[in-house]
C-alpha positions in Angstrom: 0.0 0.0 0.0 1.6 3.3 -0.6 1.9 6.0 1.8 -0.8 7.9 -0.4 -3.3 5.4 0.5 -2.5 5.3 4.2 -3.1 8.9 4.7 -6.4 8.7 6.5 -5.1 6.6 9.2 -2.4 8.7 9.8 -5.0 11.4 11.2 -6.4 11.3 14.4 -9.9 13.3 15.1 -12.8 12.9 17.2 -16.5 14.1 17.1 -18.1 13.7 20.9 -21.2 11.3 20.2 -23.2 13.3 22.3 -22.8 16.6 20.3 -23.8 15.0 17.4 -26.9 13.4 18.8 -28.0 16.7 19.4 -27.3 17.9 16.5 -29.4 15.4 14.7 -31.8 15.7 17.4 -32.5 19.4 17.1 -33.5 18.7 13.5 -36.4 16.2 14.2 -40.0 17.4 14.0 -41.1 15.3 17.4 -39.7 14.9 20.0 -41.2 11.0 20.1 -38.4 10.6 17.4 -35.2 8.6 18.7 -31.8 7.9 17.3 -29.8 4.6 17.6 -26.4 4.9 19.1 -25.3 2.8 15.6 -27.1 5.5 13.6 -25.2 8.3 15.7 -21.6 6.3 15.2 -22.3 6.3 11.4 -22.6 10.1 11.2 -19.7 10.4 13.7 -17.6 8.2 11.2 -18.9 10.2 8.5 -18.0 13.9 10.0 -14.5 12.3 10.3 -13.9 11.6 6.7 -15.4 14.8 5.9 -13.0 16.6 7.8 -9.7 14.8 7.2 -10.5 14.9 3.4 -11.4 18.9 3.8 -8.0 19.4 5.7 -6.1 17.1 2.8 -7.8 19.0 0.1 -7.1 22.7 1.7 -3.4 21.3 2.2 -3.2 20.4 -0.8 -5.0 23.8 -2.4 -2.2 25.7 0.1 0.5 23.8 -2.0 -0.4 24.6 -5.0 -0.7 28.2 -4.2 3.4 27.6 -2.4 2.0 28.0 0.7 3.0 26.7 3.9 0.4 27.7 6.2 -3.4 26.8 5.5 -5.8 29.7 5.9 -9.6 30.3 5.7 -9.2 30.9 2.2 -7.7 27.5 1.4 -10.6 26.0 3.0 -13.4 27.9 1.1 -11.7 27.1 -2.2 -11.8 23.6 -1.7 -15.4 23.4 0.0 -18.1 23.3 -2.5 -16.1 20.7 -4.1 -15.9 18.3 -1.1 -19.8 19.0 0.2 -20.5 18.0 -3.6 -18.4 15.0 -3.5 -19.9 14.0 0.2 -23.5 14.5 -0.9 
């Protein structure tokens, strides 16, 4: 496997399950509706990828532009892309 591919595992981030349960919770119409804790690691998983391949992508943008520091604009460059890609 080439060190291209490994990347991911390389990153370490975390999402407190909690948070995003009430998140997701907030966005239901009754309060009768529940979420399992499965459903809630899913999305957790998910909000990982999303922002490891965001911070790759805005490195990446950063390098292109000889950059060595990532900035808000990086980020925003890269963004519309990567919600496309996710959705």
């Amino acid at each position: 496997m080439s060190e291209e591919n490994n990347f991911p595992s390389k990153i370490s981030t975390t999402f407190k399950h909690e948070v995003i349960k009430e998140l997701l919770k907030s966005k239901f119409s009754s309060t009768k509706n529940k979420i399992s804790e499965d459903a809630v690691e899913l999305v957790v998983e998910i909000a990982k990828l999303l922002a490891i391949e965001a911070a790759a992508r805005a490195a990446n943008q950063a390098k292109l532009e000889n950059k060595q520091v990532i900035n808000l604009d990086h980020v925003e460059c890269i963004l519309p892309q990567v919600m496309l890609d996710f959705a």
